[in-house]
C-alpha positions as YAML, in Angstrom:
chain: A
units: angstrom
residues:
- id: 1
  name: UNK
  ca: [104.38, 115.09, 116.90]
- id: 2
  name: UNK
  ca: [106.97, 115.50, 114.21]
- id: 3
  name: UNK
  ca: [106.29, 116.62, 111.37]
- id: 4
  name: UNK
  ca: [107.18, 113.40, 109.19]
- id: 5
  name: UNK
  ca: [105.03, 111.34, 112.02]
- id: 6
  name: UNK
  ca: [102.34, 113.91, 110.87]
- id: 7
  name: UNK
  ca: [102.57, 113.48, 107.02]
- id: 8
  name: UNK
  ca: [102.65, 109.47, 107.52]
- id: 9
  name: UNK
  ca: [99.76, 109.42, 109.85]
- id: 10
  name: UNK
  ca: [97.99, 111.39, 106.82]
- id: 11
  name: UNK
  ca: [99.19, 109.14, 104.58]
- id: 12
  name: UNK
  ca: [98.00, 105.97, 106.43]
- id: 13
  name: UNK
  ca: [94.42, 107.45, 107.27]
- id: 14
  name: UNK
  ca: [93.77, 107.77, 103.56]
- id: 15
  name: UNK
  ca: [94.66, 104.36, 103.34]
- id: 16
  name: UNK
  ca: [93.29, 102.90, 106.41]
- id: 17
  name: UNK
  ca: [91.12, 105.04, 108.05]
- id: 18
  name: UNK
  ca: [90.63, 107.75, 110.75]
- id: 19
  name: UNK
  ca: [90.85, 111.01, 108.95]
- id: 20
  name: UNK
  ca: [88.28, 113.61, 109.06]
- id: 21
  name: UNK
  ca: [86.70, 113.01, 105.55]
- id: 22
  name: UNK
  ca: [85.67, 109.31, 107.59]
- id: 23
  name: UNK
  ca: [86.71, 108.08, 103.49]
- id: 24
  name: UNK
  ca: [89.57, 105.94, 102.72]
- id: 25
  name: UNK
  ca: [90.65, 103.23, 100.48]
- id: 26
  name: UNK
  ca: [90.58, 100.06, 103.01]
- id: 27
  name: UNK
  ca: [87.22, 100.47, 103.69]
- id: 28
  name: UNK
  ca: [86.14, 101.70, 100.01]
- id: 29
  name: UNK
  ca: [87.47, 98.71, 98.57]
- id: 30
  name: UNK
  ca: [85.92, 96.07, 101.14]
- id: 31
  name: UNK
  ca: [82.93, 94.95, 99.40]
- id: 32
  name: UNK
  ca: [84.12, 95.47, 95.92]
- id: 33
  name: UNK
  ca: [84.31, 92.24, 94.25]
- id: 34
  name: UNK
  ca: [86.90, 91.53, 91.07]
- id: 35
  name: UNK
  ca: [83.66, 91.77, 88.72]
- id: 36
  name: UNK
  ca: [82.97, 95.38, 90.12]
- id: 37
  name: UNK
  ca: [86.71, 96.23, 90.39]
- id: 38
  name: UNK
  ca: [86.67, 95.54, 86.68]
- id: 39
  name: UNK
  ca: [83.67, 96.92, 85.56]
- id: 40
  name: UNK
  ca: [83.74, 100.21, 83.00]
- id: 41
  name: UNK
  ca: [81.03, 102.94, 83.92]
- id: 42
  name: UNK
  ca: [80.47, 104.88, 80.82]
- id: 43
  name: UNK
  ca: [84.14, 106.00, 79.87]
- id: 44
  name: UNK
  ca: [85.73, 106.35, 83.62]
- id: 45
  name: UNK
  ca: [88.52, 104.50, 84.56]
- id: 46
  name: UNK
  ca: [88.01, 101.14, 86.51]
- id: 47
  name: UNK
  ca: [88.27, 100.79, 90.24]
- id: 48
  name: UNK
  ca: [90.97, 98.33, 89.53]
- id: 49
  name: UNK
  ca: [93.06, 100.83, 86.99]
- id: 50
  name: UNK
  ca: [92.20, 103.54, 89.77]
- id: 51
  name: UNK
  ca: [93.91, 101.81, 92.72]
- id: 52
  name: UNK
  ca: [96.53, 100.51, 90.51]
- id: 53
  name: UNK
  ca: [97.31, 103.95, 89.06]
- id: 54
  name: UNK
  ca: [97.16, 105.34, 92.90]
- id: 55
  name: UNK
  ca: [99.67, 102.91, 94.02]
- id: 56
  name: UNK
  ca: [101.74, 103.01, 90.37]
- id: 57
  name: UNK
  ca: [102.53, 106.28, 92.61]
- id: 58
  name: UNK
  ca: [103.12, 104.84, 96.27]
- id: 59
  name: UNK
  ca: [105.60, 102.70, 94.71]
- id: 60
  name: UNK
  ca: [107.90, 104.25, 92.55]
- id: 61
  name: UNK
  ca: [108.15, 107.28, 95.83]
- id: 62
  name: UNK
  ca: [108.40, 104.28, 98.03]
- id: 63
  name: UNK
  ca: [111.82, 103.15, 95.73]
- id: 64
  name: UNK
  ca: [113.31, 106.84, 96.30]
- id: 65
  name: UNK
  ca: [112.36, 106.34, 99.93]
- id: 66
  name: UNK
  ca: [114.64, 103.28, 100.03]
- id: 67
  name: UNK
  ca: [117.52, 104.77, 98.05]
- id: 68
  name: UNK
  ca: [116.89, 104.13, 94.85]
- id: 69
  name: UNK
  ca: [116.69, 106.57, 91.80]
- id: 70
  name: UNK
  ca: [113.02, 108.03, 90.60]
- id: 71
  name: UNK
  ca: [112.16, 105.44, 87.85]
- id: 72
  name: UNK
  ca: [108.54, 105.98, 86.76]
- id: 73
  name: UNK
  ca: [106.84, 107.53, 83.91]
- id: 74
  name: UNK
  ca: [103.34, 109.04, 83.58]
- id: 75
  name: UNK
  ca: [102.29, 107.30, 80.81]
- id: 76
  name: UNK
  ca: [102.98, 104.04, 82.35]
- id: 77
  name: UNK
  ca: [100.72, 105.09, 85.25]
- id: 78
  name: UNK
  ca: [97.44, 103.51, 84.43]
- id: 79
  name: UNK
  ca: [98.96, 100.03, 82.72]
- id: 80
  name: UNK
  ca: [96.80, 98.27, 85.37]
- id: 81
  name: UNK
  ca: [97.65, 94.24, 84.33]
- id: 82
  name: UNK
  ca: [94.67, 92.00, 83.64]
- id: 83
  name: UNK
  ca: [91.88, 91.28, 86.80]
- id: 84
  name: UNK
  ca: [90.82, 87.96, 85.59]
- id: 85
  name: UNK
  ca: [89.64, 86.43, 89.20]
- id: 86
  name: UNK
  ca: [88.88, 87.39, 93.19]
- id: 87
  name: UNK
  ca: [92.86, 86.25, 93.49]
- id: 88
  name: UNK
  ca: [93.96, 88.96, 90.97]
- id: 89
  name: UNK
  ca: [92.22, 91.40, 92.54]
- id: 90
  name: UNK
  ca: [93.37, 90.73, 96.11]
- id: 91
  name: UNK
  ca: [96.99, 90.71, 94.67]
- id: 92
  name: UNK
  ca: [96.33, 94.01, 93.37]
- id: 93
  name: UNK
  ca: [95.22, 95.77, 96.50]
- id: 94
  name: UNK
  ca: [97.37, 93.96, 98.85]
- id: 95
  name: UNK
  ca: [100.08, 95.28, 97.34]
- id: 96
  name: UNK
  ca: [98.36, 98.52, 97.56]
- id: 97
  name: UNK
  ca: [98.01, 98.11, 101.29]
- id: 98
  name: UNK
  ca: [101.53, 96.74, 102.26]
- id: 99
  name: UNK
  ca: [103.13, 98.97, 100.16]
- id: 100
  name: UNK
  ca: [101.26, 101.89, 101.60]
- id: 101
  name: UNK
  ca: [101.97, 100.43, 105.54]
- id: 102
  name: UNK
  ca: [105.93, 100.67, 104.33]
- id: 103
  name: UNK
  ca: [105.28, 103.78, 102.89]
- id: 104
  name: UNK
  ca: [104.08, 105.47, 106.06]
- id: 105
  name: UNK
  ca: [106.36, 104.00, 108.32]
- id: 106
  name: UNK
  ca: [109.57, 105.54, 105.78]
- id: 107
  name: UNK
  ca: [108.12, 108.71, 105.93]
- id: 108
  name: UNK
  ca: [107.43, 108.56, 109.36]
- id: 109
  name: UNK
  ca: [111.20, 107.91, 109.94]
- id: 110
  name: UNK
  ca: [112.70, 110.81, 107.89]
- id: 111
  name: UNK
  ca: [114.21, 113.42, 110.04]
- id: 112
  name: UNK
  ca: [112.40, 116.44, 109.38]
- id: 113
  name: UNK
  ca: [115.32, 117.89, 107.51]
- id: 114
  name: UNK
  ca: [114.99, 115.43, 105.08]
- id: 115
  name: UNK
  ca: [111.37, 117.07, 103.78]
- id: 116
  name: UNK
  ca: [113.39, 120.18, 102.42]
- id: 117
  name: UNK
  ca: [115.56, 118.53, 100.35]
- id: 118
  name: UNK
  ca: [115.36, 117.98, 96.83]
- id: 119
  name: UNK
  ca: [113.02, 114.97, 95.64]
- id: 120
  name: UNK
  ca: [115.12, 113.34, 93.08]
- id: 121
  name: UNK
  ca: [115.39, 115.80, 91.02]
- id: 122
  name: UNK
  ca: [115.23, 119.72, 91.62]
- id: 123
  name: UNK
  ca: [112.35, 119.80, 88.63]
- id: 124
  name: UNK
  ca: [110.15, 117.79, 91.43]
- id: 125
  name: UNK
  ca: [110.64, 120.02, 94.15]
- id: 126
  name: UNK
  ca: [111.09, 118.95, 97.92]
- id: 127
  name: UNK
  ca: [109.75, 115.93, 99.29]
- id: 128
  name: UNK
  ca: [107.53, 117.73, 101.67]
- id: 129
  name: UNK
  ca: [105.80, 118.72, 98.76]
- id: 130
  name: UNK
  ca: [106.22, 115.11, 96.67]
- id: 131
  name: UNK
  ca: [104.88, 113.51, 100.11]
- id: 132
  name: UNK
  ca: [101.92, 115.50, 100.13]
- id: 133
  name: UNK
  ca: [101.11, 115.63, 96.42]
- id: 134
  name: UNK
  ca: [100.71, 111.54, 96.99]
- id: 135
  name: UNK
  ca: [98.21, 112.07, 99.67]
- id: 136
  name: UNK
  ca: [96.22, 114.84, 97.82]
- id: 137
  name: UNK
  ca: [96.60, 112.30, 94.55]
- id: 138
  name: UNK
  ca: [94.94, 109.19, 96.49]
- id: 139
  name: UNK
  ca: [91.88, 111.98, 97.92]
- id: 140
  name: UNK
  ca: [91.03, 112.99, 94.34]
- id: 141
  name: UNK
  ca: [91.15, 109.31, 92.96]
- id: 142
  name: UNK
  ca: [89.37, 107.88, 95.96]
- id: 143
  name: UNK
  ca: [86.12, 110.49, 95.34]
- id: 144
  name: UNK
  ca: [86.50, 108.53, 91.81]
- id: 145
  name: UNK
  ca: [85.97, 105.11, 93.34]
- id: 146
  name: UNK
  ca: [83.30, 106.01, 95.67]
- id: 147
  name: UNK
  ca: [81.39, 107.66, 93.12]
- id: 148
  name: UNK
  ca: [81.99, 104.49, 90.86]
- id: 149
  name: UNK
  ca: [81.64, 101.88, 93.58]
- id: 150
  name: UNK
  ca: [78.00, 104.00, 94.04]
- id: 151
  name: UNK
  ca: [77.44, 103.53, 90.22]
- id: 152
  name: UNK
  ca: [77.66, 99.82, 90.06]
- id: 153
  name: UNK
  ca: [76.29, 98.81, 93.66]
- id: 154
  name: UNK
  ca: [73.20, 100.94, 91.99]
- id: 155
  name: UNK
  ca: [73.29, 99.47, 88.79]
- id: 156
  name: UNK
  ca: [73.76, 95.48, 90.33]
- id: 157
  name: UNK
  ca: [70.25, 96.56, 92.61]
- id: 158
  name: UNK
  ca: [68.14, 96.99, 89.39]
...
């Protein structure tokens, strides 16, 4: 397997399942309804900002993957927009998912020359290393949303 085909099949088991950690965002966010999406556990982000905040990522790398020009700004990152209803909610993380299912199958078609090149910008390194910062970024946040998800499933049983 190349190595590109190696990176996107890492980047679509953190989204859909099948990596070794048996942890990933599909099946994390399953049961979560807009109420728990949206609910604050002491001062943590929200599931909702966190899978908005992990695909504020996806996308803006998923622009440079088409062509376009790195247009995204940290600060900006966790602007998740109002989750008002089920339907907002299910916007927000099917986006999430069909941007991630493009994602993979861009990286999946670079040739492997590609992953030594600059990202952008020299300052950002090489994509190899852009590509995997994105996966490593969705691990961390996803250990937030489990542990949250655990939080308020525990809190709703009392």
């Amino acid at each position: 397997m190349s190595l590109p085909k190696q990176i996107a099949k890492h980047f679509k088991e953190i989204h859909f399942g099948g990596n070794w950690t048996c942890s990933n965002l599909k099946d994390n966010l399953a049961d979560i309804t807009w109420q728990e999406a949206t609910t604050q556990v002491y001062n943590l982000n929200t599931i909702a900002v966190l899978v908005y905040h992990v695909n504020y990522y996806v996308s803006a790398v998923l622009k440079v993957l088409h062509g376009e020009a790195l247009n995204a700004s940290d600060k900006f990152s966790f602007d998740c927009p109002p989750i008002n209803s089920e339907e907002d909610w299910q916007a927000l993380t099917n986006k999430a998912f069909t941007e991630a299912e493009i994602f993979a199958g861009l990286i999946e078609a670079l040739p492997e020359e590609k992953l030594w090149e600059n990202f952008s910008d020299e300052k950002y390194g090489n994509y190899y290393r852009n590509l995997h910062g994105i996966i490593e970024h969705t691990h961390y946040h996803l250990g937030q949303i489990a542990l949250i998800k655990k939080i308020i499933k525990q809190q709703n049983k009392i």
